[in-house]
C-alpha positions in Angstrom: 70.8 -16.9 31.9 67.1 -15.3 32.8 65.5 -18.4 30.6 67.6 -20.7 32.4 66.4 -19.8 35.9 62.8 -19.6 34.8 63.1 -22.6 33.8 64.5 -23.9 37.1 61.9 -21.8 38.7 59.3 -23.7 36.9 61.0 -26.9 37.6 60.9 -26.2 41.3 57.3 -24.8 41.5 56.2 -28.3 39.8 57.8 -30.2 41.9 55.9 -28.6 45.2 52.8 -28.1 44.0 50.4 -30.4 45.8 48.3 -32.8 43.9 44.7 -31.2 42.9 42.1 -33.6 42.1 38.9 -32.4 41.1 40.0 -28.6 40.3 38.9 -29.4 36.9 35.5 -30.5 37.8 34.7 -27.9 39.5 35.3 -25.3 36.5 33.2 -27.8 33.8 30.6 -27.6 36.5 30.4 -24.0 35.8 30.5 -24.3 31.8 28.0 -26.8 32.1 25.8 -24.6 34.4 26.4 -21.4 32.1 25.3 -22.8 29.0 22.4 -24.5 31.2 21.2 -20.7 31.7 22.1 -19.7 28.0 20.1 -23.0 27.0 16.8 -22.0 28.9 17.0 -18.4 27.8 17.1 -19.3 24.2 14.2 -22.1 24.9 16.3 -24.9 24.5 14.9 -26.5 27.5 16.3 -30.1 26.8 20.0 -29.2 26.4 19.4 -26.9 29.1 18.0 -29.6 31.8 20.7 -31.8 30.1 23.3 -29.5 30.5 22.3 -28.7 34.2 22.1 -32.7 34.7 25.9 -32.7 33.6 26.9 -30.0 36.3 25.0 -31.5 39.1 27.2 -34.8 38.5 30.5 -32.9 38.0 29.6 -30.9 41.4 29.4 -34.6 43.1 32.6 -35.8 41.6 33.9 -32.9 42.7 32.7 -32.8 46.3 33.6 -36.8 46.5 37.0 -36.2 45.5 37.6 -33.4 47.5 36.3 -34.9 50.7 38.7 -38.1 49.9 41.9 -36.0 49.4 41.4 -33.7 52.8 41.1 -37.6 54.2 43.8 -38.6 52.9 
């Protein structure tokens, strides 16, 4: 009986939970920009400018989609 209202419980939550675009984005962004830092600390400069080059575009994509679903 409990696993079967979780489960309904579940069900329901999934069903109102708004759309999120970009959520992921935002937390590679992060990664990216971590090992960035970890990268220039441990001289790797060219994965580090790489890696900081990958979470400046995942910022973007982030901020574009964001801007586009609080539009829409």
């Amino acid at each position: 009986m409990v696993l079967a209202q979780a489960a309904r419980n579940a069900w329901t939550s999934a069903q109102v939970a708004p759309l999120q675009l970009g959520g992921g984005f935002l937390e590679l962004a992060v990664l990216f920009l971590i090992l960035a830092v970890v990268a220039f600390v441990l001289g790797a400069r060219g994965v580090a400018g790489l890696s900081m080059d990958i979470a400046k575009w995942l910022v973007i994509i982030f901020v574009v989609l964001a801007i586009i679903t609080f539009l829409l």
